[in-house]
PALODREN-474149 format. One line per 3 residues: number of its first residue (from 0); their letters; for each residue x, y, z of N, C-alpha, C. Coordinates in nm, 2 decimals. Example, Ala and Ser with C-alpha at 12.3 -4.5 7.8 and 13.67 -1.06 7.14 Angstrom:
2
0 = AS = 1.32:-0.57:0.78:1.23:-0.45:0.78:1.32:-0.33:0.78  1.28:-0.22:0.71:1.37:-0.11:0.71:1.29:0.00:0.79
***
This chain:
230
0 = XXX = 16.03:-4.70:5.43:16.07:-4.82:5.49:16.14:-4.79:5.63  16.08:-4.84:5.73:16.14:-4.84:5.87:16.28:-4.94:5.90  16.37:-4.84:5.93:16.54:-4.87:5.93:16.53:-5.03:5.99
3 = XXX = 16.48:-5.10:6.10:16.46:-5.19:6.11:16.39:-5.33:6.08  16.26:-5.24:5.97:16.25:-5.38:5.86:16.33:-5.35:5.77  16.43:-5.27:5.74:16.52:-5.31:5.63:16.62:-5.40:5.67
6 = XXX = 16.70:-5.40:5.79:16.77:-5.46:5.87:16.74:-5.59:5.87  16.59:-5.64:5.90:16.54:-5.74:5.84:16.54:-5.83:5.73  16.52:-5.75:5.63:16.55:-5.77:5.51:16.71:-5.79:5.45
9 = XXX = 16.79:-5.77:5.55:16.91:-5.78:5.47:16.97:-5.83:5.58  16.92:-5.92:5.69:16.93:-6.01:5.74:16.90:-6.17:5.65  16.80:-6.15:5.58:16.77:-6.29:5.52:16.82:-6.29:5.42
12 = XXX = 16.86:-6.14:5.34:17.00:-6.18:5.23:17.16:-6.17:5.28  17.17:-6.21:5.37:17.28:-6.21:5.44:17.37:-6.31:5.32  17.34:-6.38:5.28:17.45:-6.50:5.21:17.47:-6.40:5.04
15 = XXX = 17.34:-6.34:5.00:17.43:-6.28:4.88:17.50:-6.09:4.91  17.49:-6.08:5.05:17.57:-5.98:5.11:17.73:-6.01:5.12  17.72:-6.14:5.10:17.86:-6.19:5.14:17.92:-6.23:4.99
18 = XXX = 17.80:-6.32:4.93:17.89:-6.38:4.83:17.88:-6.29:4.69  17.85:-6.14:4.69:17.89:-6.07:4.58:18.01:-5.97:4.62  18.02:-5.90:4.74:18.17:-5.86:4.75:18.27:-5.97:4.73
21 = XXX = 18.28:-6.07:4.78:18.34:-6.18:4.73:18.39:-6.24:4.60  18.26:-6.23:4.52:18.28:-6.24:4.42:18.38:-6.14:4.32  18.32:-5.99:4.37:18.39:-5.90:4.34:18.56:-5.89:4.34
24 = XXX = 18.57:-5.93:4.46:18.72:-5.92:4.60:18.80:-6.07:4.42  18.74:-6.13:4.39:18.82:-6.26:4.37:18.80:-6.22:4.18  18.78:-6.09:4.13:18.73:-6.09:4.01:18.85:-6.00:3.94
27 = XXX = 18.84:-5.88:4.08:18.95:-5.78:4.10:19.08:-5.85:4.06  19.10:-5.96:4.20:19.24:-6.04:4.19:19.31:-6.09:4.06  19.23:-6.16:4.00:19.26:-6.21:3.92:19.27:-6.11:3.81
30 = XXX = 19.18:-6.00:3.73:19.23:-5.90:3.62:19.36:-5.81:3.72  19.41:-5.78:3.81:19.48:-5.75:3.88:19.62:-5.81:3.88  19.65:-5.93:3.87:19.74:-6.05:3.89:19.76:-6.08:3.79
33 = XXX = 19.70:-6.10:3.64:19.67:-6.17:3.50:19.60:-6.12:3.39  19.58:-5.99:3.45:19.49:-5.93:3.31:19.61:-5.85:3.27  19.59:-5.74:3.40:19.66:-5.61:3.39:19.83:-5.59:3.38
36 = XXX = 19.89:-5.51:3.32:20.01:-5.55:3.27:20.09:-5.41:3.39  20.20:-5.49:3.44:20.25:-5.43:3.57:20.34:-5.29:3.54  20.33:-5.19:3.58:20.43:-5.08:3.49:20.54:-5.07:3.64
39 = XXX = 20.63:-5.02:3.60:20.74:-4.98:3.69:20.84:-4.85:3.64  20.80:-4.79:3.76:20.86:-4.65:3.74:21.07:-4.64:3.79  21.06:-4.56:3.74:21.23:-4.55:3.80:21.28:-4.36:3.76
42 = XXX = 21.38:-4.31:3.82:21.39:-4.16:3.86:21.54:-4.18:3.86  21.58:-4.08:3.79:21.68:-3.98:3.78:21.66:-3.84:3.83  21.75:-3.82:3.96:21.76:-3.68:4.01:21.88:-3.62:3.91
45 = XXX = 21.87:-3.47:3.86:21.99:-3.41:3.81:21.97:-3.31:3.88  22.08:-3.22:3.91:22.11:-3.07:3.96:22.13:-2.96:3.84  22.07:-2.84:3.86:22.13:-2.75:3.77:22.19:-2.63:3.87
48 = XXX = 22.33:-2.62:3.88:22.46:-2.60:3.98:22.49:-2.49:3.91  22.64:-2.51:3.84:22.70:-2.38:3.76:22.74:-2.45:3.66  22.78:-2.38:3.53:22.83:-2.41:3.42:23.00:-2.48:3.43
51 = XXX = 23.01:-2.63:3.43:23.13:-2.67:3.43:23.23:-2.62:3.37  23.21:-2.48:3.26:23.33:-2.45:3.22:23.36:-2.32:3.27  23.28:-2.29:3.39:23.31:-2.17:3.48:23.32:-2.22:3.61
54 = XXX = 23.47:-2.15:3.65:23.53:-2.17:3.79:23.44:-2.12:3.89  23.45:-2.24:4.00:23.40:-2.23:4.09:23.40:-2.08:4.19  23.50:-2.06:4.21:23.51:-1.88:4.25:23.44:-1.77:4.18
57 = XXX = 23.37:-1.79:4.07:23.30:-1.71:4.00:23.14:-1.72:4.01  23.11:-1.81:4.07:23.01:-1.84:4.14:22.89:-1.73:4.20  22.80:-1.67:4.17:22.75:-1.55:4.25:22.61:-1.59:4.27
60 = XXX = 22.56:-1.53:4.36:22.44:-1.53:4.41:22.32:-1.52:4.26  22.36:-1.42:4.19:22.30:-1.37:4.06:22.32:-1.55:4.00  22.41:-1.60:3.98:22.42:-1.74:3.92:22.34:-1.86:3.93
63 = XXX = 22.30:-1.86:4.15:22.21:-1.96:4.14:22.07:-1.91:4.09  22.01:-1.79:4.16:21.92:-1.74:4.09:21.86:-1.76:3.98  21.95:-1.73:3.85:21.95:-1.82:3.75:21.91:-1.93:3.69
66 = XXX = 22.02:-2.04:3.73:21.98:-2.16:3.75:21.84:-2.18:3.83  21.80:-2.13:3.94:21.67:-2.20:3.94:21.61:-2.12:3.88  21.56:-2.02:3.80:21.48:-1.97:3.68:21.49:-2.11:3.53
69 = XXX = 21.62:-2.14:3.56:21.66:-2.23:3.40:21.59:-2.38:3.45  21.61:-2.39:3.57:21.49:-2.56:3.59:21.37:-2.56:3.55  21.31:-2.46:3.52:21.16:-2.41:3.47:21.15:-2.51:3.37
72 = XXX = 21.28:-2.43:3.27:21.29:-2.44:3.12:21.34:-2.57:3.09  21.44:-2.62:3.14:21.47:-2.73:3.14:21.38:-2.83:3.17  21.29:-2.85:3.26:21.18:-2.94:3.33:21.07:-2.96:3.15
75 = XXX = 21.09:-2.82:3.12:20.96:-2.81:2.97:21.04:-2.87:2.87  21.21:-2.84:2.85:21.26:-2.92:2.77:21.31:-3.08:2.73  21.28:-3.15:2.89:21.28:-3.26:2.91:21.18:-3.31:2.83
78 = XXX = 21.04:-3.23:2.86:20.99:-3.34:2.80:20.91:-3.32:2.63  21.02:-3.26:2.54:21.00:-3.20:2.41:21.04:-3.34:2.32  21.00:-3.27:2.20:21.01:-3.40:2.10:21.13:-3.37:2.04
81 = XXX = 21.24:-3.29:2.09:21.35:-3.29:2.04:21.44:-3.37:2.13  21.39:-3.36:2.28:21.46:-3.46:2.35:21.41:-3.62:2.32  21.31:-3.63:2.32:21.24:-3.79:2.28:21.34:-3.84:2.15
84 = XXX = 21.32:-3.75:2.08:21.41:-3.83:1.95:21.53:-3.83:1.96  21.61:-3.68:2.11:21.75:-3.75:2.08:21.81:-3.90:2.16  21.69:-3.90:2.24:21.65:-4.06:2.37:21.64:-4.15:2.27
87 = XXX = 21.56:-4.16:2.21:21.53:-4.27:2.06:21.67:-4.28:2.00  21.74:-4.25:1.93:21.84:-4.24:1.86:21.92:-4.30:1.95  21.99:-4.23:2.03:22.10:-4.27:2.10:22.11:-4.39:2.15
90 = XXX = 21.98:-4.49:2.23:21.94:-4.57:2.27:21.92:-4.70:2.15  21.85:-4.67:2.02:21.72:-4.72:1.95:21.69:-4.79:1.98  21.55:-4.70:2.03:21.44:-4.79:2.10:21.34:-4.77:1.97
93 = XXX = 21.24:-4.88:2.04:21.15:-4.89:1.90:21.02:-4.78:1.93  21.02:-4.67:1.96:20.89:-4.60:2.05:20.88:-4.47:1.92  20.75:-4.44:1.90:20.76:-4.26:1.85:20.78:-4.19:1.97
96 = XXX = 20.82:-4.03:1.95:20.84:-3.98:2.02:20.73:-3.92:2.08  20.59:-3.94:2.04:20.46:-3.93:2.17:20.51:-4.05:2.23  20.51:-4.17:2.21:20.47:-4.32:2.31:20.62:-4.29:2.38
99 = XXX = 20.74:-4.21:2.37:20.84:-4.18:2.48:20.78:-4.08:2.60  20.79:-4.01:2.48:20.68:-3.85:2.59:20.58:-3.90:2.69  20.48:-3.94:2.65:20.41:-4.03:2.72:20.46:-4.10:2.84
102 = XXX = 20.59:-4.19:2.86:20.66:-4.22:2.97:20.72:-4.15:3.08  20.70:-4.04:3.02:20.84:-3.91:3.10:20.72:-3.80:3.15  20.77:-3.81:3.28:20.72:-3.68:3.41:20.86:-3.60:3.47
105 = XXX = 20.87:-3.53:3.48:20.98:-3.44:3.52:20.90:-3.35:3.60  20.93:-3.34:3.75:20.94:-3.31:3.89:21.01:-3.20:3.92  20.95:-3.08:3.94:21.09:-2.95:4.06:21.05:-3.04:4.18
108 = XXX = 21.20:-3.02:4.25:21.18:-3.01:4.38:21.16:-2.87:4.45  21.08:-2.85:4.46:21.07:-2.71:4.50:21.14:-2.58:4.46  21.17:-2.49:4.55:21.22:-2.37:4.46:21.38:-2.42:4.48
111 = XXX = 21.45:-2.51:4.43:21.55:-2.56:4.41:21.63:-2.53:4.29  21.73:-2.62:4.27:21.78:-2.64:4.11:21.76:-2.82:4.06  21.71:-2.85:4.16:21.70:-3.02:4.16:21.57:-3.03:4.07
114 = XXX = 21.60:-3.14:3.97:21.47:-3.19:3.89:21.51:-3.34:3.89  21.36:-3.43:3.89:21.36:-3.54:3.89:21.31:-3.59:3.79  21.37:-3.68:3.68:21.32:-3.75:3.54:21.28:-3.87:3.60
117 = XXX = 21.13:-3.93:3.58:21.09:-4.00:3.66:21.04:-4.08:3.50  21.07:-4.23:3.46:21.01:-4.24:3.38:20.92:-4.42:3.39  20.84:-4.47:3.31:20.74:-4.56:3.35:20.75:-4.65:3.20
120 = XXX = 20.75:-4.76:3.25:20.69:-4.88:3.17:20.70:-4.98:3.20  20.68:-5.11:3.17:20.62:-5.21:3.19:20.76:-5.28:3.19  20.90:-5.25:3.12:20.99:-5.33:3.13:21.10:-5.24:3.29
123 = XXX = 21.14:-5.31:3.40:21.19:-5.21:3.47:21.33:-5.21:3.43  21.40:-5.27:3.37:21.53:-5.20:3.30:21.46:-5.05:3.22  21.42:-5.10:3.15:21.41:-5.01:2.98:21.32:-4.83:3.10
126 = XXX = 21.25:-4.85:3.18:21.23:-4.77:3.26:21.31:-4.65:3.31  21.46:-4.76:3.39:21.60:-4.71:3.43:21.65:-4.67:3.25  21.64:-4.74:3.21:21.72:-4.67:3.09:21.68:-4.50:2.98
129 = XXX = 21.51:-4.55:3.01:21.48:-4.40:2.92:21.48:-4.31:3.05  21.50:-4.32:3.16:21.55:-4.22:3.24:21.63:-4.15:3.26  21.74:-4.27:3.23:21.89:-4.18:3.23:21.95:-4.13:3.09
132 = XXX = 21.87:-4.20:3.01:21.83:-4.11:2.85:21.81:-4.01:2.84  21.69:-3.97:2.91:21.65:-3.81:2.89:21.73:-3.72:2.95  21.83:-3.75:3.06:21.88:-3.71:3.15:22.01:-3.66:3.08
135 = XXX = 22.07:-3.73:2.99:22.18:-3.71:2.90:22.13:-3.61:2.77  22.02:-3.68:2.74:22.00:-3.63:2.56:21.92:-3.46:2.65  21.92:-3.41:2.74:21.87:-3.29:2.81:22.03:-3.22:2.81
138 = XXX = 22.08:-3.28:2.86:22.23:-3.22:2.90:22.28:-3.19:2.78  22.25:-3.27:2.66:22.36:-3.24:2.52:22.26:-3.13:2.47  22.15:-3.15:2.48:22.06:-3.04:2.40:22.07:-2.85:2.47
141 = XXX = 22.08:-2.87:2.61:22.09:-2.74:2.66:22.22:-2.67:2.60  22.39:-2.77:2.62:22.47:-2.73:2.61:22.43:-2.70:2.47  22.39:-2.75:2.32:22.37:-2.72:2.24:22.32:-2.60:2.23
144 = XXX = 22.20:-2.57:2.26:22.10:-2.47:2.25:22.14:-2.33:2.33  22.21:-2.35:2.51:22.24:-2.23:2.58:22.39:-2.22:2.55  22.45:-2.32:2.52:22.62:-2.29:2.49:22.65:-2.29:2.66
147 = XXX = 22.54:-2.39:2.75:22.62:-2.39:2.88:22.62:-2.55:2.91  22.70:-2.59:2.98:22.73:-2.77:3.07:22.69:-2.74:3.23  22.54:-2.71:3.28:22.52:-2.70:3.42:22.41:-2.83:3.46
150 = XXX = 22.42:-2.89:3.39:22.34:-3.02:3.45:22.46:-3.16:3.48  22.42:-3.21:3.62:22.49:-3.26:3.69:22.37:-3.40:3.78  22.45:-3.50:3.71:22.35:-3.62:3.78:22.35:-3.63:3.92
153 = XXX = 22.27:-3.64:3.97:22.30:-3.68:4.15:22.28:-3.85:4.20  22.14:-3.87:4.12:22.13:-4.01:4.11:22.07:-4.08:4.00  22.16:-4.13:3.93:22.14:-4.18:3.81:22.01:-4.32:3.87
156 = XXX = 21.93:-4.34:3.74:21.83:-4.38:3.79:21.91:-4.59:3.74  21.82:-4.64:3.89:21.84:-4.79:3.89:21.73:-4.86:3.86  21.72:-4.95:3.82:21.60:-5.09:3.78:21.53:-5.10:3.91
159 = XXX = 21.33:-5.06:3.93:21.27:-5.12:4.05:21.21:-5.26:3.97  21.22:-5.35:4.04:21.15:-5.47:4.05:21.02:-5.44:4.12  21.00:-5.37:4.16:20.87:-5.35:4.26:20.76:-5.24:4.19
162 = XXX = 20.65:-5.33:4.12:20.57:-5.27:4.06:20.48:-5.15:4.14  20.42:-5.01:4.05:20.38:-4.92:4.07:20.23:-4.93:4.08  20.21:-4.97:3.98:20.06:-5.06:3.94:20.05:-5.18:3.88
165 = XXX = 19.92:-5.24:3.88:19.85:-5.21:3.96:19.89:-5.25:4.09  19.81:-5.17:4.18:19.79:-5.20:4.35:19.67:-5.32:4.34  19.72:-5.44:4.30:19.68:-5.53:4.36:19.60:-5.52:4.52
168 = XXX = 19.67:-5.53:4.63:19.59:-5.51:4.74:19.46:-5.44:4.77  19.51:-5.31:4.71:19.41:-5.18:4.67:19.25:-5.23:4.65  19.31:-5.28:4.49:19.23:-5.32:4.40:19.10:-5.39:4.47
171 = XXX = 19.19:-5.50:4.51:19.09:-5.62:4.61:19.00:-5.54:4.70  19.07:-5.47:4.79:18.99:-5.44:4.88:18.86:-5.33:4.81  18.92:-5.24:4.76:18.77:-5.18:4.73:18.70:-5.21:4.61
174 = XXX = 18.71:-5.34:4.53:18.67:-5.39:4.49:18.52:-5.46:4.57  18.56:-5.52:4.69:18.49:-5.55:4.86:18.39:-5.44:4.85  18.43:-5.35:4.86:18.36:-5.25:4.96:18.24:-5.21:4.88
177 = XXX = 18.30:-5.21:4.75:18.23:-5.10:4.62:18.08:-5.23:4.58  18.13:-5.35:4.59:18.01:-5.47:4.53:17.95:-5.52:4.68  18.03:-5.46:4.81:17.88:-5.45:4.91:17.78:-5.33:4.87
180 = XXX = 17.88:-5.24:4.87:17.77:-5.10:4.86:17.66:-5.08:4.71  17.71:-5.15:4.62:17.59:-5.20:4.56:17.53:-5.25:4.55  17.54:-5.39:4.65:17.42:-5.47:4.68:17.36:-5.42:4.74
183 = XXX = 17.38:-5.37:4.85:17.27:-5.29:4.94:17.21:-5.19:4.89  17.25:-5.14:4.78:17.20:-5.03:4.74:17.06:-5.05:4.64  17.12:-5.19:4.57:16.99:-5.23:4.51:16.91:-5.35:4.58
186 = XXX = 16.93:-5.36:4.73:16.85:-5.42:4.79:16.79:-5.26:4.85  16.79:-5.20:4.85:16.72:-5.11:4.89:16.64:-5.04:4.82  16.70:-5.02:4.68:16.57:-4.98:4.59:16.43:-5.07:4.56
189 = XXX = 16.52:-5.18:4.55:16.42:-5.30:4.52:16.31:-5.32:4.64  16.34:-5.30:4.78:16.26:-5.31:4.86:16.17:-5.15:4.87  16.21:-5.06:4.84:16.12:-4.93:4.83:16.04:-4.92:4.76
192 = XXX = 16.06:-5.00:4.65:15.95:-5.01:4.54:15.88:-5.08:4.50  15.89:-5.20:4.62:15.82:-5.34:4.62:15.69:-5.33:4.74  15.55:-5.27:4.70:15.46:-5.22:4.75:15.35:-5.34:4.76
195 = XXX = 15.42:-5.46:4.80:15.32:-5.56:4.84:15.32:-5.60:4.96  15.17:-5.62:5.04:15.16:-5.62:5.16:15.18:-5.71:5.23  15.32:-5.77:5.33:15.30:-5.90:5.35:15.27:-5.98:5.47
198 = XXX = 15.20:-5.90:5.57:15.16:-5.98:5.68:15.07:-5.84:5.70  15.03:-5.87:5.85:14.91:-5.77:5.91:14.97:-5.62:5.99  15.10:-5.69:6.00:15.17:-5.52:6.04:15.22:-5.42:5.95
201 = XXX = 15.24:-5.49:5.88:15.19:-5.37:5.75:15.11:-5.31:5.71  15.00:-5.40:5.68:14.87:-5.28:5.73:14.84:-5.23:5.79  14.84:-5.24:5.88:14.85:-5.14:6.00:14.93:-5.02:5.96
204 = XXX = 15.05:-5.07:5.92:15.16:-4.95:5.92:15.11:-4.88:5.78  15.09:-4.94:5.69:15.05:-4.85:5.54:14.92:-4.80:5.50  14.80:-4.85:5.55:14.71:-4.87:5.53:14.61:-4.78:5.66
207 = XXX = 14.66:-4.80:5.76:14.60:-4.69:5.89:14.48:-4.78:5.93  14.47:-4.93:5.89:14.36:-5.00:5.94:14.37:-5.04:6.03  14.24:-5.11:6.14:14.30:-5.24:6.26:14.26:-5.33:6.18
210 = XXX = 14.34:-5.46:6.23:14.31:-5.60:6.23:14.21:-5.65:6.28  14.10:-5.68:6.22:13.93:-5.74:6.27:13.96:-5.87:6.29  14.02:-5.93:6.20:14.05:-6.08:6.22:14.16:-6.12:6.15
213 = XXX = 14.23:-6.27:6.18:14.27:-6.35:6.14:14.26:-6.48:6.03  14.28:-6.52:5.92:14.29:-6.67:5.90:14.38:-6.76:5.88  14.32:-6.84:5.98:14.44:-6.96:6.01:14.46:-7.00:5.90
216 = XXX = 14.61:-7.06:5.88:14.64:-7.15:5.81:14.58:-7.31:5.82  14.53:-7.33:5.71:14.41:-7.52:5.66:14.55:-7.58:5.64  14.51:-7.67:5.69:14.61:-7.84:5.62:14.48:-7.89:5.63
219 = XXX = 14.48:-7.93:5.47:14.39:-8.05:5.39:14.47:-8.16:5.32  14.34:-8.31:5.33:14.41:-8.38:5.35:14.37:-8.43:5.17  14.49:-8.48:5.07:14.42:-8.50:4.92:14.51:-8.65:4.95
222 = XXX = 14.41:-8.73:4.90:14.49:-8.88:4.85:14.57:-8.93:4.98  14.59:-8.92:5.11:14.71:-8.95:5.19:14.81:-8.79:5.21  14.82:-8.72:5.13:14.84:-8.61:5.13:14.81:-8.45:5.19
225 = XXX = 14.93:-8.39:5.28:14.89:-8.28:5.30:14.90:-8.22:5.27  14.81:-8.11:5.25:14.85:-7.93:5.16:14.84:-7.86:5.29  14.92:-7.77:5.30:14.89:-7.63:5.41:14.83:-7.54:5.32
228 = XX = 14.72:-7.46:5.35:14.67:-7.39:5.27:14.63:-7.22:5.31  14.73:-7.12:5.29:14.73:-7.00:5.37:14.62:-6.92:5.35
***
């Protein structure tokens, strides 16, 4: 098919070139806006510094070192089922401790001692709250477990109002994009494989023949009536 009778061809579908991205663009919106149920993330930064019950002057190079070896461990133990249940408990929420787990991402900032408890759901208080949950039930569990107090909140995490997903906007738009590029895509199959001949330059073009002649189109006349007759 020569790039220009396809051009043709999707010239005279011009109106369902339009009205199925459209349709798409307005199908999106709506499971987007009314289907889809909005989640909202919220973050707690904590530091791992020095052990509060070791004086600041004691402090050594060997110490931070340390500490950022123990954000590793810590970052793994944030997100264990011994922290989830001690989040559950202290809180009671109504979640198992997979559907907690599940919520919780914990972030290095690089080769730092900073970690970020980042946690997700649909309510953005309860969000802010199982964040700063984990962030505490981590703190009691390490002191428990290493016999040390070096976790230190930096920013305790606050309620977003401003949903994460869905991207509504997003959604729409390439929603657009994705139900043009498949119309055209099956306007183009459909015309590749539609091997019917429909005027005399086509034959020409498929067939390798000349045109010897023409026939005109008849208007005959029935009853008062005309028929065009091709």
């Amino acid at each position: 098919m020569k790039l220009k009778e396809f051009g043709r061809i999707l010239g005279e579908l011009k109106l369902v070139l339009v009205l199925v991205p459209v349709v798409a663009m307005l199908t999106s919106a709506v499971i987007s806006l009314f289907i889809l149920t909005p989640v909202y993330n919220s973050t707690t930064t904590i530091i791992v510094l020095r052990d509060q019950m070791t004086p600041f002057s004691e402090i050594t190079i060997n110490t931070l070192t340390l500490n950022q070896r123990l954000v590793r461990t810590y970052s793994e133990l944030a997100k264990s089922r011994a922290v989830a249940e001690e989040v559950i408990k202290n809180n009671n929420l109504d979640y198992t401790p997979e559907e907690l787990s599940s919520k919780i991402q914990v972030d290095l900032a690089g080769d730092t001692e900073i970690l970020k408890i980042k946690a997700s759901d649909s309510n953005p208080e309860m969000a802010a709250l199982i964040a700063n949950g984990v962030a505490q039930a981590l703190s009691g569990k390490v002191q428990k477990i290493i016999n040390v107090k070096n976790i230190q909140v930096l920013d305790p995490a606050n309620p977003s109002y401003t949903p994460v997903s869905p991207k509504t906007f997003l959604n729409i738009v390439l929603a657009g994009i994705l139900g043009l590029i498949i119309t055209v895509a099956i306007i183009f199959v459909r015309e590749y494989l539609d091997d019917t001949i429909r005027n005399s330059d086509e034959v020409e073009s498929y067939l390798k023949l000349p045109i010897l002649g023409l026939i005109p189109a008849v208007t005959l006349t029935d009853g008062g009536r005309s028929v065009k007759v091709e």
